[in-house]
C-alpha positions as CSV (number, residue, x, y, z in Angstrom):
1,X,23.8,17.6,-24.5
2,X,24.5,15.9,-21.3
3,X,25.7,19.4,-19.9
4,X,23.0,21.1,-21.0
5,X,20.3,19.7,-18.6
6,X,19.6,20.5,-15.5
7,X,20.6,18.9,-12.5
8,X,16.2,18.1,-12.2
9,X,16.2,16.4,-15.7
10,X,19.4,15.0,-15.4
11,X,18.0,13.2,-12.3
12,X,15.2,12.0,-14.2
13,X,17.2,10.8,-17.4
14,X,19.1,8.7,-15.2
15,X,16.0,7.7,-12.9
16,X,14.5,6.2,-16.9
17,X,17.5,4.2,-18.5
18,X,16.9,0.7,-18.8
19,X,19.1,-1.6,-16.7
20,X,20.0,0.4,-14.3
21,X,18.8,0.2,-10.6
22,X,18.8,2.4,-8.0
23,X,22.0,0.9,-5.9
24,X,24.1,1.3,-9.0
25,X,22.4,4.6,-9.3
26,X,23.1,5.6,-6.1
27,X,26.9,4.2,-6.1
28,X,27.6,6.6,-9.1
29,X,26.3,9.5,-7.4
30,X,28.6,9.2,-4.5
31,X,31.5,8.8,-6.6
32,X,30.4,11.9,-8.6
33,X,29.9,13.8,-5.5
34,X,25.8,13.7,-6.2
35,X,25.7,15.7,-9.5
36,X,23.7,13.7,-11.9
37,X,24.8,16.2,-14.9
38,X,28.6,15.0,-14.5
39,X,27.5,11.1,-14.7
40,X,25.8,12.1,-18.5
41,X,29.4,13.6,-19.2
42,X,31.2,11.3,-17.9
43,X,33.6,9.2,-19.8
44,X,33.7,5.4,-20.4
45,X,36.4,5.1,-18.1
46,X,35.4,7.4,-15.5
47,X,31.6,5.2,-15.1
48,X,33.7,1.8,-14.2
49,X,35.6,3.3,-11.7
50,X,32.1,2.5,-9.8
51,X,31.9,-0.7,-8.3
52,X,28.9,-2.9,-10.0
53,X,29.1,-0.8,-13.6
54,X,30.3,-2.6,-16.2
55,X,30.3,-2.1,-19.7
56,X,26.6,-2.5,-20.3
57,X,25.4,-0.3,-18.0
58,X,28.1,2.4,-19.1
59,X,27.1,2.3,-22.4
60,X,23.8,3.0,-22.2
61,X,25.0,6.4,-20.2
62,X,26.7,7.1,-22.7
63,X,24.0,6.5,-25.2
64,X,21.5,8.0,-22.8
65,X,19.8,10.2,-25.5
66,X,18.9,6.8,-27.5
67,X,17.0,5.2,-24.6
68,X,15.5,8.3,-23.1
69,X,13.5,11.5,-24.9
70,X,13.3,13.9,-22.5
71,X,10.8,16.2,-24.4
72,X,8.5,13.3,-25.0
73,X,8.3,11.9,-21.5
74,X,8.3,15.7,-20.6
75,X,4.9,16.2,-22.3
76,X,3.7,13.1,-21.2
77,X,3.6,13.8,-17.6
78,X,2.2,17.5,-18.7
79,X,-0.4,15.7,-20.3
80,X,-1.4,13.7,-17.0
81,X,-0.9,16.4,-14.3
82,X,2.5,14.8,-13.4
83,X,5.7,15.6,-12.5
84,X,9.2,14.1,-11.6
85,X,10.9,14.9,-8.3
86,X,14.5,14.2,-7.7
87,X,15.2,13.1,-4.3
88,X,17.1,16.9,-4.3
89,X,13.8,18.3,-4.6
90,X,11.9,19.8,-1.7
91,X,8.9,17.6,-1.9
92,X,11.0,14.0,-1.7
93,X,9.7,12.2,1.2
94,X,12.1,13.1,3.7
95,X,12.1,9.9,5.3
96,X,12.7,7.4,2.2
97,X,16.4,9.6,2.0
98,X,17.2,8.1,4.7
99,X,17.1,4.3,3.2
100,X,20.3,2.5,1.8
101,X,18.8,2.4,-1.6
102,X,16.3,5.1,-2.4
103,X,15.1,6.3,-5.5
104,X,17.0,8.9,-6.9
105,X,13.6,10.3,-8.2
106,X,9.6,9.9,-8.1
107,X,7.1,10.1,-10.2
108,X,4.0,11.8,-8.4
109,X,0.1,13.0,-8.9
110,X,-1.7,15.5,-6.3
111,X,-0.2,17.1,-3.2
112,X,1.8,15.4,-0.3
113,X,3.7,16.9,2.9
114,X,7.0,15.4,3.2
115,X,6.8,16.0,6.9
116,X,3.9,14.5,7.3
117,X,4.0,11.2,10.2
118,X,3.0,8.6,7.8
119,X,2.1,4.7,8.8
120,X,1.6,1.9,5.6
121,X,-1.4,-0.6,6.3
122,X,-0.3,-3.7,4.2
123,X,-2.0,-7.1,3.6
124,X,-3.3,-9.8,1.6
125,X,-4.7,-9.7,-2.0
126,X,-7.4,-12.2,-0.8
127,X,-8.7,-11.9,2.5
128,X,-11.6,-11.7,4.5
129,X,-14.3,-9.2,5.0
130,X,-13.2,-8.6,9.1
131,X,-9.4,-7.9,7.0
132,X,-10.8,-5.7,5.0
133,X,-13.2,-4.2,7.9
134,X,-9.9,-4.0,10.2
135,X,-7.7,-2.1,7.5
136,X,-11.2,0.3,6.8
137,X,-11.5,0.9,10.0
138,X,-7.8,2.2,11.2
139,X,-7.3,4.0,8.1
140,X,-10.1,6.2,8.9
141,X,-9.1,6.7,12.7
142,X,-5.2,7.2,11.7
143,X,-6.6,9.9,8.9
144,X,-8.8,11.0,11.4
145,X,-5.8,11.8,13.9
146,X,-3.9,13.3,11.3
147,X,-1.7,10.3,10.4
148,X,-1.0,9.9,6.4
149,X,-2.1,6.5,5.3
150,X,0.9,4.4,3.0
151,X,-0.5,1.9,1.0
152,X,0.0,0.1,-2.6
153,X,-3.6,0.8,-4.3
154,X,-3.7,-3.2,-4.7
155,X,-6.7,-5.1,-4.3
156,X,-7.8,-6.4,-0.9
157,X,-6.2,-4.5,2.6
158,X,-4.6,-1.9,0.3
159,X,-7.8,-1.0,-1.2
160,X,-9.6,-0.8,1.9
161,X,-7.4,0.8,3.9
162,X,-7.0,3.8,1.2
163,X,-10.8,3.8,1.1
164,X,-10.6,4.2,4.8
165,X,-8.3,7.3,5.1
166,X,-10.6,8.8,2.7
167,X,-14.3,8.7,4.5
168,X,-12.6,11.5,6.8
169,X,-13.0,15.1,5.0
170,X,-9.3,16.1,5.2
171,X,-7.9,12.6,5.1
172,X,-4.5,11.9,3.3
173,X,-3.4,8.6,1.7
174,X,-0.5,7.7,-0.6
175,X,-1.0,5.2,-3.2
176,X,2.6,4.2,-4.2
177,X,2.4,2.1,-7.3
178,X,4.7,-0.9,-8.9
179,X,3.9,0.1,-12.5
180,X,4.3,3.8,-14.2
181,X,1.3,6.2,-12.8
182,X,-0.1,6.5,-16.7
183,X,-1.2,2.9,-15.6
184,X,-4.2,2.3,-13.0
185,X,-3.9,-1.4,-11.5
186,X,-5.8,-3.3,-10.6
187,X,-8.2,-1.3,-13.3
188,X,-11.2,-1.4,-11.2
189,X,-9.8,1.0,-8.8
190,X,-9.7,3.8,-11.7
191,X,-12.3,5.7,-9.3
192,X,-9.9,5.1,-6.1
193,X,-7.1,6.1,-8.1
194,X,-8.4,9.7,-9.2
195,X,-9.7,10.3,-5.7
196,X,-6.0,10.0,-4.4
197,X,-5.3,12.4,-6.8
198,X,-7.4,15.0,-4.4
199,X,-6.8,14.1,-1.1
200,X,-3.3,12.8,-0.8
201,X,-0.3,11.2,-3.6
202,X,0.3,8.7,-6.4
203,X,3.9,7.6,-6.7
204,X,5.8,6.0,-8.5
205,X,9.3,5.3,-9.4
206,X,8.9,3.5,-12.4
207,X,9.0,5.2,-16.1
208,X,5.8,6.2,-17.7
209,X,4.6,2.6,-19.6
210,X,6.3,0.4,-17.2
211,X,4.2,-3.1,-16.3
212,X,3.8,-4.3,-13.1
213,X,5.7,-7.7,-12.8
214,X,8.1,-10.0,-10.1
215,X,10.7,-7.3,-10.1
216,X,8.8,-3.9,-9.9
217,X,6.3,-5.3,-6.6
218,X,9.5,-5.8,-4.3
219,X,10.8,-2.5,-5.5
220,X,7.8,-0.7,-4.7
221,X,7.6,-2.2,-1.2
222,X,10.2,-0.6,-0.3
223,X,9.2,2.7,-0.9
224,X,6.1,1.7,1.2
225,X,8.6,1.2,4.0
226,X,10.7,3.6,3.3
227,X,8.2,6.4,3.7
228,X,6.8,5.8,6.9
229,X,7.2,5.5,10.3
230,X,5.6,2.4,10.7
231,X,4.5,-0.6,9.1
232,X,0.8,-2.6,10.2
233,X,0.5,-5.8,8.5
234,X,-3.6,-7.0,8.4
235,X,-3.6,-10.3,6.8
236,X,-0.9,-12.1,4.8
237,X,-0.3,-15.4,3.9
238,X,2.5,-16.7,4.9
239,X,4.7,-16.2,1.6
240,X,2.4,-12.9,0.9
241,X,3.9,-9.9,-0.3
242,X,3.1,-7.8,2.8
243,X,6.2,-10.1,4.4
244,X,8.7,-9.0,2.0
245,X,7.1,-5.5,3.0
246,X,7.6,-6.4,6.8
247,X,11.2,-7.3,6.1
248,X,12.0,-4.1,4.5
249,X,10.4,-1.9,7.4
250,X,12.6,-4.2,10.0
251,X,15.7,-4.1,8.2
252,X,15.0,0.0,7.5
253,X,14.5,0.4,11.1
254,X,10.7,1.1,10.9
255,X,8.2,-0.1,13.6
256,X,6.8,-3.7,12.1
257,X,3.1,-4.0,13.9
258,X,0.7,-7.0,12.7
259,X,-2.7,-7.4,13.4
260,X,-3.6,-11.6,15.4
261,X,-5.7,-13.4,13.7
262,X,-7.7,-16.7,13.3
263,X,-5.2,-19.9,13.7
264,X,-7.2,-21.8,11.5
265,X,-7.1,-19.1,8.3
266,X,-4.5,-19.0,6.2
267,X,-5.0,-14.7,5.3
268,X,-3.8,-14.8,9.2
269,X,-0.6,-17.0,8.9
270,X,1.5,-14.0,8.3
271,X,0.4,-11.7,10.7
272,X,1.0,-14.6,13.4
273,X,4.1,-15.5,11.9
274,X,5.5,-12.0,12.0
275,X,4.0,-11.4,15.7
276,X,6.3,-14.8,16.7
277,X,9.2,-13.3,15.2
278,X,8.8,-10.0,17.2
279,X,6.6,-8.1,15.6
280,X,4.5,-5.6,17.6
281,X,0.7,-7.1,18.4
282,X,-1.7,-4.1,17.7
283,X,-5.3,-4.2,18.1
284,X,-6.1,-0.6,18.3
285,X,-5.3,2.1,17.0
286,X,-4.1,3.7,20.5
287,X,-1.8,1.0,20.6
288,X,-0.1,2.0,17.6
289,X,0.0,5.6,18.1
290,X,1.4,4.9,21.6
291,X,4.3,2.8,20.2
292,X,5.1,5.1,18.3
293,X,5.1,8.3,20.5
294,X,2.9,10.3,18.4
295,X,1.5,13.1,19.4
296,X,-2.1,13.7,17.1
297,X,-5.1,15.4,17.2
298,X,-7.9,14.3,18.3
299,X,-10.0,13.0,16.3
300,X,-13.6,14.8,15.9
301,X,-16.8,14.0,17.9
302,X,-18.7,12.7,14.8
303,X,-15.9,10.2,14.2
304,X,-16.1,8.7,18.2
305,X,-20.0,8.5,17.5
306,X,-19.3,6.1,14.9
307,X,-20.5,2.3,14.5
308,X,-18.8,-0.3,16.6
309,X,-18.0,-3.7,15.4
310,X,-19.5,-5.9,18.4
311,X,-22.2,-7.1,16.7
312,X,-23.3,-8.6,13.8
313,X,-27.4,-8.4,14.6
314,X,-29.7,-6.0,13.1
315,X,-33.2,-4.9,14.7
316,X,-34.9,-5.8,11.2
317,X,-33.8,-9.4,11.0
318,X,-36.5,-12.3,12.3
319,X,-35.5,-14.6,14.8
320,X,-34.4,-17.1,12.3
321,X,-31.8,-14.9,10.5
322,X,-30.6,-14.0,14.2
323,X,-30.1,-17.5,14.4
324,X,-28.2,-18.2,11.8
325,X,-26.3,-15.3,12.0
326,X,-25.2,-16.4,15.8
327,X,-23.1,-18.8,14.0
328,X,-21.0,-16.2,12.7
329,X,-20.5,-14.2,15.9
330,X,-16.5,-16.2,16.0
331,X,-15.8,-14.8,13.0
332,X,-16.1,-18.2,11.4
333,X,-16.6,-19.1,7.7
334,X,-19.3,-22.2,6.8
335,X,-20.2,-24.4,4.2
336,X,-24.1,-24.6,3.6
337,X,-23.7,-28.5,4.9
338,X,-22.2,-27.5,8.3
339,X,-24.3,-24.6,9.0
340,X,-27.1,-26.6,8.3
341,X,-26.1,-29.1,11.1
342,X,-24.8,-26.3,13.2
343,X,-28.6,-24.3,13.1
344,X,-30.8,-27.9,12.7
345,X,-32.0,-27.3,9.1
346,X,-32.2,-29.0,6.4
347,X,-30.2,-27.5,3.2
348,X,-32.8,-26.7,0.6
349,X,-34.7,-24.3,3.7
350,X,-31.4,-22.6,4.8
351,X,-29.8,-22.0,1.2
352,X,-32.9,-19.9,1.1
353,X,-32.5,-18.0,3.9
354,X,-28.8,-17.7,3.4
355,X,-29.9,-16.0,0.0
356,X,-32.1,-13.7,1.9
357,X,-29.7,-12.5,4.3
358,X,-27.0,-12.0,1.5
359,X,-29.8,-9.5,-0.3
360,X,-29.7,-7.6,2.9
361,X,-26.2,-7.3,3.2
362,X,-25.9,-9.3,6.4
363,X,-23.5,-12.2,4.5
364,X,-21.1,-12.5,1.6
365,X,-20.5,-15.9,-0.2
366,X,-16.8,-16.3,-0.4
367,X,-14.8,-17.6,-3.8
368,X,-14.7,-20.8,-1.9
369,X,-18.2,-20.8,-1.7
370,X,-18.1,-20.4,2.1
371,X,-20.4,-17.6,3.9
372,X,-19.1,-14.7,6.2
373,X,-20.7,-12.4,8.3
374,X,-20.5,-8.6,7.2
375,X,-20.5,-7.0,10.1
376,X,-22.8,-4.3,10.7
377,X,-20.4,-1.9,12.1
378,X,-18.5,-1.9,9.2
379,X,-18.5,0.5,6.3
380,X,-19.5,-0.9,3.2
C-alpha cells in the first residue's frame, strides 16, 4: 500500500511510527532523495543503508500499516478541525526548515503565516506576578507591532504572554504543544487554548494521544526556537526549561534576549545566568525590535495611552494601605512578621489589612505564603 499514498500521508505515516525521531527521520529522507513514499517501499536492506537505523526501527517501516491507521487518525483530526502538514507543504514554518533536525511534519489548529517575523517569550512555571506582568505586557506591544508571539501554552510566562498577544484585536500567538493537540495541558487553559484557535496556531508534532513527559518538552522547545527569530527568556530558574530553550535558539543561530532580574529570587537566576553568558539584556520592547532590525508598524494610539507600571498606589486606598504598600514599591516579597516590623504594626492589625488590600486586588499571597504587590499598571 506503501505506493499508494501520497507523498502528504506518507509524510505523516512516517511523522506517527513509534521509535522513530526526527534525525533518523530526516537521515532517511536524504538518502531517499526526500520522497517519503519510497522509504514505505523500501526494502530491509535498503533502510540500513542509513546511518542510525537498525533493525528495530526498519521493521517497524516495514510494518508501518500495524502501528499506524491512516483512516482513523485521518478522521480524527477531521473530527477536531485539524490537519497535518508536511514540512513540503506551503504552510510549514519556513524558518523551523532551516534547523538541523526539523520535524518532517506538524500537527496544527487555526491559521498561521509562515512568513510572519515571529519572537518566543519563555519562562518559568512558577514565577512572580512582575514575570508574569513583564511577559503580559511585551506580548501585547510585539502583537501590537505586528510581531507573532511563540510560546508553549504552559502555565506561568507562557500563559501570560499568549494572554498578552491576545488583548490586541488582530494579535497572533502560537501555542506549540509537547503532547498531541486532542490534549489541552495544563487543562485549565482549555479557554486559552480555543482562543488560539482564532487568532493565531496550535502545533504540534506529536501524534494525536501522545502524553506530555521528559522526552516530548525538549522536543517541543525546539520547535519554539526553531520558529522564530528570536528568543526572550522572563524568568527561569536556573535548571528551568526556558534554558534548554535558550540553548536551542543559540545553537540554531537565533537571537537569545533575557529579561534582569532580582539577585535575591530564584525565578531570576536564569535570566541573569543567561545575560552572563552573553545573552542580550532587554528591557523594552524597542530594544528588542532594534536588535533585531525589524521594521513594524506602529502600534495604535489607544495602545500608547495604555497603563504604565510605575506605580503601585491607587487614589482609593487610605493612607495606611499606601503605607504598606510603599514596602512593595522594590518589587520585594514579605512575610507578615517582617512587614510588620518594616510598617511598626503589630501582626494581628496588619494581617487584617493585608486581607483588605488582597480583596482589592492591590496584593497576592504567594504559595510560600509571602505577599506581592500587583501592580496597578498591569492587566489582570
Amino acid at each position: 500500500m506503501g505506493n499508494s499514498l501520497t507523498r502528504e500521508q506518507a509524510f505523516w505515516v512516517l511523522n506517527d511510527l513509534p521509535a522513530i525521531g526526527p534525525v533518523s527521520l530526516n537521515r532517511l529522507l536524504g538518502d531517499f532523495a526526500g520522497d517519503p513514499v519510497a522509504i514505505l517501499g523500501a526494502s530491509r536492506n535498503e533502510l540500513l543503508r542509513t546511518i542510525g537505523v537498525g533493525e528495530k526501527i526498519a521493521q517497524t517501516i516495514l510494518d508501518w500499516e500495524r502501528h499506524f491507521d491512516l483512516g482513523k487518525e485521518t478522521r480524527k483530526a477531521e473530527a477536531l478541525g485539524a490537519r497535518f502538514i508536511s514540512r513540503e507543504n506551503v504552510d510549514y514554518p519556513l524558518l523551523l526548515k532551516e534547523i538541523h533536525d526539523p520535524p518532517i511534519g506538524l500537527y496544527c489548529l487555526g491559521n498561521y503565516d509562515g512568513n510572519k517575523s515571529s519572537i518566543a517569550i519563555i519562562g518559568s512555571r512558577k514565577t512572580t506576578l512582575y514575570g508574569q506582568g513583564i511577559a503580559r505586557e511585551f506580548g501585547r506591544e510585539l502583537a501590537a507591532r505586528g510581531v507573532c508571539v511563540v510560546s508553549g501554552l504552559a502555565r506561568g510566562i507562557d500563559t501570560m504572554a499568549h494572554k498578552g498577544a491576545l488583548e490586541i484585536e488582530d494579535g497572533v500567538t502560537v501555542a506549540v504543544l509537547g503532547n498531541g493537540l486532542d490534549i489541552v495541558y495544563p487543562p485549565e487553559n482549555i479557554e486559552l487554548y480555543k482562543r488560539i484557535q482564532t487568532n493565531g496556531w496550535i502545533v504540534s508534532e506529536f501524534p494525536f494521544g501522545r502524553k506530555a513527559d521528559r522526552q516530548t518538552f525538549p522536543m517541543r522547545n525546539r520547535v519554539i526556537s526553531g520558529m522564530c527569530q528570536a528568543v526572550l527568556v522572563v524568568e527561569s530558574d536556573e535548571k528551568g526549561g526556558s534554558l534548554i530553550t535558550a540553548k536551542f535558539a543559540g545553537d540554531q543561530g537565533r537571537l537569545v534576549c533575557a529579561i534582569p532580574g532580582r539577585i535575591d529570587q530564584r525565578t531570576s537566576r536564569g535570566c541573569n545566568q543567561l545575560i552572563r553568558d552573553g545573552a542580550t539584556l532587554v528591557t523594552s520592547v524597542d530594544e528588542l525590535l532594534d536588535e533585531l532590525n525589524f521594521t513594524t508598524r506602529s502600534p495604535k494610539a489607544e495602545f500608547l495611552e495604555g497603563p504604565s507600571m510605575e506605580s503601585v498606589y491607587r487614589t482609593d486606598l487610605s493612607d495606611e494601605d499606601a503605607l504598606v504598600l510603599s514596602c512593595f514599591e522594590g518589587g520585594q516579597a514579605f512575610d507578615v512578621d517582617v512587614l510588620a516590623s518594616e510598617c511598626g504594626k503589630s501582626v494581628p492589625e496588619l494581617s487584617a489589612q493585608l486581607m483588605m488590600l488582597e480583596l482589592k486586588g492591590c496584593l497576592i499571597k504567594r504559595l510560600d505564603g509571602r505577599y506581592e504587590a500587583v501592580f496597578s499598571g498591569l492587566r489582570q
